[in-house]
KOLLOPA-738472 format. One line per field, with one value per atom (N, C-alpha, C, O): residue number from 0; residue in one letter; x, y, z. Coordinates in steps of 0.02 Angstrom, whole numbers, plus 50000, padded with zeros to 5 digits. Each point is the difference from the previous one (the first is absolute). Layout:
residues N
seq: [NUM  ...] .
type: [A  ...] .
px: [X  ...] .
py: [Y  ...] .
pz: [Z  ...] .
//
This chain:
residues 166
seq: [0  0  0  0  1  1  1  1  2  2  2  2  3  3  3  3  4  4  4  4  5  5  5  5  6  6  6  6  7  7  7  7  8  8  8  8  9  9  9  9  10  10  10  10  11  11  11  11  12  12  12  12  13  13  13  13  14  14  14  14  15  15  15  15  16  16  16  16  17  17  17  17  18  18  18  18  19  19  19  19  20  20  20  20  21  21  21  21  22  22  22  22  23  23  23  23  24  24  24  24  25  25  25  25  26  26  26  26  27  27  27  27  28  28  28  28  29  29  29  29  30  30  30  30  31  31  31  31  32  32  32  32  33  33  33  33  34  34  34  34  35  35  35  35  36  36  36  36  37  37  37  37  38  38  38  38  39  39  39  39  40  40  40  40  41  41  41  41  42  42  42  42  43  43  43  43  44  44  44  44  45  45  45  45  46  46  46  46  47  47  47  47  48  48  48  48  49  49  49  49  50  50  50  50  51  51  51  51  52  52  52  52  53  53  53  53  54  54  54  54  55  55  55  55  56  56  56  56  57  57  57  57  58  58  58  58  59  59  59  59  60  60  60  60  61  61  61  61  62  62  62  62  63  63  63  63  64  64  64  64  65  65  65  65  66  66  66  66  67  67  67  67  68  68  68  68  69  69  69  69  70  70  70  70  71  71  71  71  72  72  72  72  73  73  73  73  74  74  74  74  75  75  75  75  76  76  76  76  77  77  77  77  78  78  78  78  79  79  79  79  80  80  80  80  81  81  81  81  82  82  82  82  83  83  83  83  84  84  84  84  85  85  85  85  86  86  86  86  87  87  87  87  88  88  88  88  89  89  89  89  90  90  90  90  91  91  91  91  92  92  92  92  93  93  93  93  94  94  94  94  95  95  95  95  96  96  96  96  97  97  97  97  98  98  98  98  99  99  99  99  100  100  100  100  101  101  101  101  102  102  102  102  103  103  103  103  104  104  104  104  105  105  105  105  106  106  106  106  107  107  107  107  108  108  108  108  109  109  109  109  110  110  110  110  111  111  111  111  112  112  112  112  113  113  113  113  114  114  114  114  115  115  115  115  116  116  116  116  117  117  117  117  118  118  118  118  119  119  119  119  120  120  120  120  121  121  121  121  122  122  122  122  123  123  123  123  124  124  124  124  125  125  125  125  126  126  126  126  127  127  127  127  128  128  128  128  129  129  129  129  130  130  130  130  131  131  131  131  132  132  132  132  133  133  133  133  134  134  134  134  135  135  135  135  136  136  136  136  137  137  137  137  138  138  138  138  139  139  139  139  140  140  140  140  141  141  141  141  142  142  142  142  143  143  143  143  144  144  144  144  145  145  145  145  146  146  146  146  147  147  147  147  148  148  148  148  149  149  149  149  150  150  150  150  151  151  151  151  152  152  152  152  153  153  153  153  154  154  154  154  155  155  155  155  156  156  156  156  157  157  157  157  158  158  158  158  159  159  159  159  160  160  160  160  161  161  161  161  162  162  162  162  163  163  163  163  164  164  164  164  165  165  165  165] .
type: [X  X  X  X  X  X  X  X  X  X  X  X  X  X  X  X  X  X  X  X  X  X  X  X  X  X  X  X  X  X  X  X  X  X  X  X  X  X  X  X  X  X  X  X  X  X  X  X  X  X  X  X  X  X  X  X  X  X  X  X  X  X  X  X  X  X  X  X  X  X  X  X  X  X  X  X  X  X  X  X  X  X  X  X  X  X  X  X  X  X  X  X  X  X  X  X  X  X  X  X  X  X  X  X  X  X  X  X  X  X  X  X  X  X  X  X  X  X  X  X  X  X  X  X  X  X  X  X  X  X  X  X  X  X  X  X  X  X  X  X  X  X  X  X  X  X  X  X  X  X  X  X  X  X  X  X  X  X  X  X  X  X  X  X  X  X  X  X  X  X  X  X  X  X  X  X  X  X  X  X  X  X  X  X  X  X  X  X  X  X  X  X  X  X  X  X  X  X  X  X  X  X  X  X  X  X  X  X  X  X  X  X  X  X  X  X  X  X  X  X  X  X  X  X  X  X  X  X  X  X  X  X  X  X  X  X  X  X  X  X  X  X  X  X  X  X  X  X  X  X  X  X  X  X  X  X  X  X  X  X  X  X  X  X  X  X  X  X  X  X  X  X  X  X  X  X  X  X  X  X  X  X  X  X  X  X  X  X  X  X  X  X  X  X  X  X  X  X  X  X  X  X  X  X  X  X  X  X  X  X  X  X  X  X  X  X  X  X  X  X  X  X  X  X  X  X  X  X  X  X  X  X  X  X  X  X  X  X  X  X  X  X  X  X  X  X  X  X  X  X  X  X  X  X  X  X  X  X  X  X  X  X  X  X  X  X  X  X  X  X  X  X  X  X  X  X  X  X  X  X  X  X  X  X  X  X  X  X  X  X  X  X  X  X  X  X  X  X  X  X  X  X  X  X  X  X  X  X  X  X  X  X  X  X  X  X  X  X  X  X  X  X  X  X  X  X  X  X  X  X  X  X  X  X  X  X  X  X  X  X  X  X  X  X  X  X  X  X  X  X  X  X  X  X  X  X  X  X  X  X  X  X  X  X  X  X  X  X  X  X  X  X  X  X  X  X  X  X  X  X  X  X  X  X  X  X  X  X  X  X  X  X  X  X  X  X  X  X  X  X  X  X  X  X  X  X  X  X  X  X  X  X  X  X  X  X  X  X  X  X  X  X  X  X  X  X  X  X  X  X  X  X  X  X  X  X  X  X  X  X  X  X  X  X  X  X  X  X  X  X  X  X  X  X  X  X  X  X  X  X  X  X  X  X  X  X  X  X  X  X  X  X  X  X  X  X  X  X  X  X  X  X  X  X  X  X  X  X  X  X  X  X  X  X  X  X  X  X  X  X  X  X  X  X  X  X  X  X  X  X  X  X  X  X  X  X  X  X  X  X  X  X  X  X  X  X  X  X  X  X  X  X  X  X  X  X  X  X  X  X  X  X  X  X  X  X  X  X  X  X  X  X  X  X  X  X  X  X  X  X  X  X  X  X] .
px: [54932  50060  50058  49989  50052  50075  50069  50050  49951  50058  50051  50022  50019  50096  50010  49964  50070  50016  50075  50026  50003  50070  50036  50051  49934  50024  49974  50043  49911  49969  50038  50017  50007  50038  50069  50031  49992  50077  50046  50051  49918  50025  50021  50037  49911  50012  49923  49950  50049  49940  49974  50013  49936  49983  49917  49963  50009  49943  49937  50008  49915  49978  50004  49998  50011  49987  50054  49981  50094  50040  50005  50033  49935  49996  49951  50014  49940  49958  50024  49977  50070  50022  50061  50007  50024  50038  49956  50016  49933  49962  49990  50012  49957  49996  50057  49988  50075  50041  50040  50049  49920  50002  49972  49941  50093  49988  49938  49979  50009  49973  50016  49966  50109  50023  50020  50011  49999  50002  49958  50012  49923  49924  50002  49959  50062  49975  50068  50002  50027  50081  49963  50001  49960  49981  49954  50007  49943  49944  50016  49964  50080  50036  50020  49984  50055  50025  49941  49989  49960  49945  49939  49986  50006  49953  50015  49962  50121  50022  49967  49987  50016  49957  50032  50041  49927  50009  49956  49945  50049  49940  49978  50031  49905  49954  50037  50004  50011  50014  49987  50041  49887  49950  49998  49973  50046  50008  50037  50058  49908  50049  50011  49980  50084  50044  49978  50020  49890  49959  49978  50011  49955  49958  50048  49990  50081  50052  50016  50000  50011  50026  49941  50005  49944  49933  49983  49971  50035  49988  50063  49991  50071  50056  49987  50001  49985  49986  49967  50020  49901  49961  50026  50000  50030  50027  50060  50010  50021  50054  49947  50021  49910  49976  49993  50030  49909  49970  50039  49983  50072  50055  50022  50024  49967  50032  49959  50009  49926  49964  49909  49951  50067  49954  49939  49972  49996  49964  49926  49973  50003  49915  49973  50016  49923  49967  49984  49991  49998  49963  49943  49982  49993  49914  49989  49953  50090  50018  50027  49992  50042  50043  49930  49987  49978  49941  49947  49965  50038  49952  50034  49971  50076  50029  50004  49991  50020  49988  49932  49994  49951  49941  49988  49982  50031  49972  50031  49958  50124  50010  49970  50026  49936  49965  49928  49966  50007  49945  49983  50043  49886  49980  49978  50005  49974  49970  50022  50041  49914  50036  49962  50028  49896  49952  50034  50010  50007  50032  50059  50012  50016  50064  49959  50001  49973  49964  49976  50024  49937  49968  50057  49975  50081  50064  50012  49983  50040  50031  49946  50021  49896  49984  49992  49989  50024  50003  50043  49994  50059  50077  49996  50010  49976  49987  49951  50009  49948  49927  50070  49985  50059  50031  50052  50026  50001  50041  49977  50039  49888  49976  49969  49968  50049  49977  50040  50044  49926  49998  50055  50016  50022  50050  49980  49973  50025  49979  50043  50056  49904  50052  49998  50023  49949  49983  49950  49963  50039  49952  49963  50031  49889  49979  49945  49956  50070  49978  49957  50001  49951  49931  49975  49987  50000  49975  49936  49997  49936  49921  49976  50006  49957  49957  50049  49980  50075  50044  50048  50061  49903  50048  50058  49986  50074  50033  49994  50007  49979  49999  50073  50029  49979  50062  49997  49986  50023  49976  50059  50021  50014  50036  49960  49948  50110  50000  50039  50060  49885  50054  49970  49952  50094  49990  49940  49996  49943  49954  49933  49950  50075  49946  50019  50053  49904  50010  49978  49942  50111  49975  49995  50034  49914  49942  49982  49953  50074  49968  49993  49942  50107  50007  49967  50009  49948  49964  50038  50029  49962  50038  49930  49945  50077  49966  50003  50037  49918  50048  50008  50031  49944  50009  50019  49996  50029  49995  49931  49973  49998  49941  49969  49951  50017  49966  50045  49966  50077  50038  49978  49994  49996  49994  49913  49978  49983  49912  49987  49960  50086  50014  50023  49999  50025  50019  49960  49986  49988  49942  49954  49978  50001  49917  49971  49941  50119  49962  50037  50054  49933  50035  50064  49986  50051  50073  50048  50001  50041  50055  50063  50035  49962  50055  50070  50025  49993  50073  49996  50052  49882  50001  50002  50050  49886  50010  50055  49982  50082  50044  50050  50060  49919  50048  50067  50057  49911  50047  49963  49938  50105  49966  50018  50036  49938  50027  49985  49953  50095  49972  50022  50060  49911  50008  50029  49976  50070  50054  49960  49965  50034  49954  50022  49957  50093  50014  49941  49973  50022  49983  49906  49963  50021  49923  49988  49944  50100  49979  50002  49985] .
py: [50353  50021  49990  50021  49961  49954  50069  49993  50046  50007  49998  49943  50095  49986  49999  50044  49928  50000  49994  49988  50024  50006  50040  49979  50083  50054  49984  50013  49966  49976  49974  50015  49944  49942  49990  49951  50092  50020  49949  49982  49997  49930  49933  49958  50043  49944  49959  50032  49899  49982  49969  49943  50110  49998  49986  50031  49915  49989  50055  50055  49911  50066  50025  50057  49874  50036  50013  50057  49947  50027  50061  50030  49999  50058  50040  50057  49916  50043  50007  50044  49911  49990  50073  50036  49968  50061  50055  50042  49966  50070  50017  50054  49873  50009  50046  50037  49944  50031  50075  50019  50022  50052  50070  49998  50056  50048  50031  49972  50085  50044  50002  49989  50032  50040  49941  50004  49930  49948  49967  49965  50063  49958  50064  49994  50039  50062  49990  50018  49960  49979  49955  50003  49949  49928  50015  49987  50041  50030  50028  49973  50079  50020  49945  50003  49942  49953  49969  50004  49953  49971  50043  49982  50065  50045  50052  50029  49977  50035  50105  50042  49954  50065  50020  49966  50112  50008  49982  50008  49974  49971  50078  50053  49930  50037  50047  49971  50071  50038  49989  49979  50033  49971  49933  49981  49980  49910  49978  49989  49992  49997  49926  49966  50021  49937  49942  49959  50042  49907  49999  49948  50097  49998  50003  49953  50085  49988  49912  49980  49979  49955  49939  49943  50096  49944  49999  49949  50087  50039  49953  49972  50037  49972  49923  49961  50029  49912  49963  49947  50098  49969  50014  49949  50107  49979  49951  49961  50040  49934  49907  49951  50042  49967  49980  49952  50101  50017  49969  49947  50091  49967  49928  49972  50007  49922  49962  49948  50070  49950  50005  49963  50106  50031  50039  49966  50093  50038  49982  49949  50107  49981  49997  50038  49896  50029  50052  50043  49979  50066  50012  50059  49908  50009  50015  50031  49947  50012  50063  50032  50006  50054  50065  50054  49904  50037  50006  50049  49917  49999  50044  50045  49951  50035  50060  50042  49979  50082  50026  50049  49916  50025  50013  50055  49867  50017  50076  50043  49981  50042  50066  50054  49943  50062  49977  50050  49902  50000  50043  50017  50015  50085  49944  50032  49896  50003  49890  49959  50041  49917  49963  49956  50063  49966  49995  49943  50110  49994  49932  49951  50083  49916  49939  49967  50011  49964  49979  49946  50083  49963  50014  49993  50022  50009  49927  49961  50016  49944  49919  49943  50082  49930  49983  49948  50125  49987  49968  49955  50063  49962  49930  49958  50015  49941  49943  49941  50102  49956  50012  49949  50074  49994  49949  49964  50022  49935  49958  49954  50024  49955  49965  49947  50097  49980  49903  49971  50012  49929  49999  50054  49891  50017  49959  49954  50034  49953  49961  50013  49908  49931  49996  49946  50105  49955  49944  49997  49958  49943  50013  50016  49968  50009  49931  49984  49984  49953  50015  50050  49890  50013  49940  49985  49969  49933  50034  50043  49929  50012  49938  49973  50003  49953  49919  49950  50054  49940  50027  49993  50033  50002  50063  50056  49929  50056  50062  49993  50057  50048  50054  50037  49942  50041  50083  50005  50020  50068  50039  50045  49954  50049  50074  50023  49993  50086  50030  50003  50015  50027  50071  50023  50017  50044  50054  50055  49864  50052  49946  49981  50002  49972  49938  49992  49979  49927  49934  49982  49990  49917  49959  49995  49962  49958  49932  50007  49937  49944  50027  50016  49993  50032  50072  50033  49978  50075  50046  49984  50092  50057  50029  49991  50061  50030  50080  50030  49989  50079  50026  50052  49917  50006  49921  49946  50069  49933  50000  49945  50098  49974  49990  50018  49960  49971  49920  49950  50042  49930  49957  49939  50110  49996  49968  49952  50102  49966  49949  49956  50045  49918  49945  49951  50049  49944  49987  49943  50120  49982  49991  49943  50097  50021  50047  50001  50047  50048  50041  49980  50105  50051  50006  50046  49948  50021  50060  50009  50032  50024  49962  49973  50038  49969  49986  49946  50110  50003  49974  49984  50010  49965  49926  49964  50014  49937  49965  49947  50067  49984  50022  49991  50031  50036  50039  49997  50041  50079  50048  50000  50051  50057  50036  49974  50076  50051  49940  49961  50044  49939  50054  50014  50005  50046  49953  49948  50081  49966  50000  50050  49903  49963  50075  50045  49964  50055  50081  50039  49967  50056  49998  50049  49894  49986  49988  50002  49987  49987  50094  50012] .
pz: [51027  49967  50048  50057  49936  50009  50018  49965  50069  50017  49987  50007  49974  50015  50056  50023  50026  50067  50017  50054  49880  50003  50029  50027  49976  50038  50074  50042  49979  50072  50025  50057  49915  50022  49988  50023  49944  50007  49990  50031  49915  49965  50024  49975  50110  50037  49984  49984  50023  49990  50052  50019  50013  50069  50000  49961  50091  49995  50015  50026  49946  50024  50083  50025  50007  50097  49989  49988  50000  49995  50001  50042  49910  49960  50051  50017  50001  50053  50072  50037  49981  50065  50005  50049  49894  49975  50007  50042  49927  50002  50082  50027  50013  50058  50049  50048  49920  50025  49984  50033  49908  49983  50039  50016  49999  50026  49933  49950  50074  49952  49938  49950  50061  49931  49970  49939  50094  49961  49948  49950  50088  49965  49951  49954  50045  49946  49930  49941  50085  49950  49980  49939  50080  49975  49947  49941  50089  49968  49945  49959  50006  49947  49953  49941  50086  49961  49965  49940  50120  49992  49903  49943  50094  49959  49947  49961  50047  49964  49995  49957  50106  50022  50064  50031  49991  50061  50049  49974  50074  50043  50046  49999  50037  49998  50075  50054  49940  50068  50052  50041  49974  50052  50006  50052  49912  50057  50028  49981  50091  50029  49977  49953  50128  49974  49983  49959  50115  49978  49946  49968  50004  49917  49962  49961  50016  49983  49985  49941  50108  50006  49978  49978  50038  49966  49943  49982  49984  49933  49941  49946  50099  49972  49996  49953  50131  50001  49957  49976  50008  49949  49944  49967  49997  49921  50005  49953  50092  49979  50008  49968  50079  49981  49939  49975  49985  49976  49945  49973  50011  49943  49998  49951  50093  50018  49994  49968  50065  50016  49952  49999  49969  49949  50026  50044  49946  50027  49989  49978  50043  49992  49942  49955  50037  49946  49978  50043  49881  49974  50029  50006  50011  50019  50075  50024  50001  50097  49992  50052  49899  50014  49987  50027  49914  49972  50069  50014  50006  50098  50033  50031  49968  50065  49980  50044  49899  49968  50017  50036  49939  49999  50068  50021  50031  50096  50006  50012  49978  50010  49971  50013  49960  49984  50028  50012  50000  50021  50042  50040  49964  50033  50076  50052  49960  50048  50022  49979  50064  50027  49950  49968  50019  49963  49921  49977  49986  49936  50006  49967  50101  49985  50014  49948  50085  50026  49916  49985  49963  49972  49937  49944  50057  49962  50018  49957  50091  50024  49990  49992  50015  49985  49915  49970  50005  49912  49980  49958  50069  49994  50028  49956  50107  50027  49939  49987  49993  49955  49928  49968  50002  49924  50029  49956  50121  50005  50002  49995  50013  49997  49947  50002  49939  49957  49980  50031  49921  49978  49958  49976  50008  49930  49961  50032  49895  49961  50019  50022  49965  50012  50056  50019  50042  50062  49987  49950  50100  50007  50087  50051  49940  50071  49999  49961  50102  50013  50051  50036  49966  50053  49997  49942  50100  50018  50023  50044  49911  50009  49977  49945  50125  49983  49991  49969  50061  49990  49939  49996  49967  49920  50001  50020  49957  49991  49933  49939  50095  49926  49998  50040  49894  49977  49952  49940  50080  49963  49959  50037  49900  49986  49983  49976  50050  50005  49913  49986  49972  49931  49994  50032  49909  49974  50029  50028  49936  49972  50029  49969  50111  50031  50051  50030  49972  50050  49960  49988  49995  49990  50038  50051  49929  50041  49956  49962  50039  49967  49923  49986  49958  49941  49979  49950  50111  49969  50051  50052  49912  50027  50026  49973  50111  50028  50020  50039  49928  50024  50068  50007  50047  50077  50034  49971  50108  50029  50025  50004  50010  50025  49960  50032  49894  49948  50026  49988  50033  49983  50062  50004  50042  50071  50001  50031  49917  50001  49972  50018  49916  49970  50017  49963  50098  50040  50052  50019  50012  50068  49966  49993  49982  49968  50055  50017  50012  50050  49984  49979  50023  50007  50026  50038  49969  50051  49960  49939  50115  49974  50004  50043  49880  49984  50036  50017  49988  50033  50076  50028  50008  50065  49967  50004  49959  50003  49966  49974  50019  49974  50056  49996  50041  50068  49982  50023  49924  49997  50028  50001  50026  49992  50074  50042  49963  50091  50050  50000  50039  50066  50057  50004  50025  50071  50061  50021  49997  50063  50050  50013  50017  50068  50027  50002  50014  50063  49964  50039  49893  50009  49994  49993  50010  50018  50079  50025  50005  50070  50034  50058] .
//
């Protein structure tokens, strides 16, 4: 959601580092004048001037440059109530495994055996040489004639950073 920033900006049309380079230079009672304009509220007693001024920085981003997904805001709610590290921990690879999901109308290519295979990604499965598959790995045994997971042999899927296996 989009902002008025008219009153912010005091009817000059000033960029966003502009605009933050200004906050930079605000006392207290300045970031709390801003903060009023910004939110149309009183700001919080207890903050001080850096969270003040960060708080500010990111909604004038935020407005400009557009805020977080619904679903990142939906993560970051839940970690914050999470009772323990393990709950976020498996909060965060649920979220990681729904970005990875597939979009219909992708195409996944895989050279086996010399030949190139092309795979669309739809709806309501995987196409493969005119027939639909309800997994990649059915597409994956139909091309080897061996078991594989899918999403490796097509080289999607978690890849762990050299640094955090060593």
């Amino acid at each position: 959601m989009r902002r008025s920033r008219s009153v912010a900006r005091h009817g000059i049309n000033l960029s966003l580092n502009d605009e933050i380079a200004q906050l930079r230079d605000l006392n207290l009672k300045g970031l709390q004048a801003r903060w009023r304009s910004v939110f149309r509220r009183e700001p919080l007693v207890h903050l001080p001037r850096h969270l003040l001024f960060a708080v500010l920085a990111y909604r004038l981003q935020a407005d400009e440059l557009g805020d977080l997904a619904p679903e990142t805001i939906r993560l970051l709610k839940q970690l914050a109530i999470s009772k323990s590290a393990i709950d976020a921990v498996r909060l965060i690879s649920t979220f990681d495994r729904q970005g990875s999901r597939l979009k219909p109308g992708t195409i996944l290519t895989r050279e086996w055996s010399g030949q190139p295979q092309r795979v669309m990604v739809l709806d309501d499965g995987f196409g493969w040489n005119g027939k639909i598959y309800d997994s990649l790995s059915q597409v994956a045994f139909v091309i080897t004639g061996t078991k594989w997971n899918g999403r490796r042999f097509f080289g999607i899927g978690d890849k762990t950073p050299v640094e955090a296996t060593a």
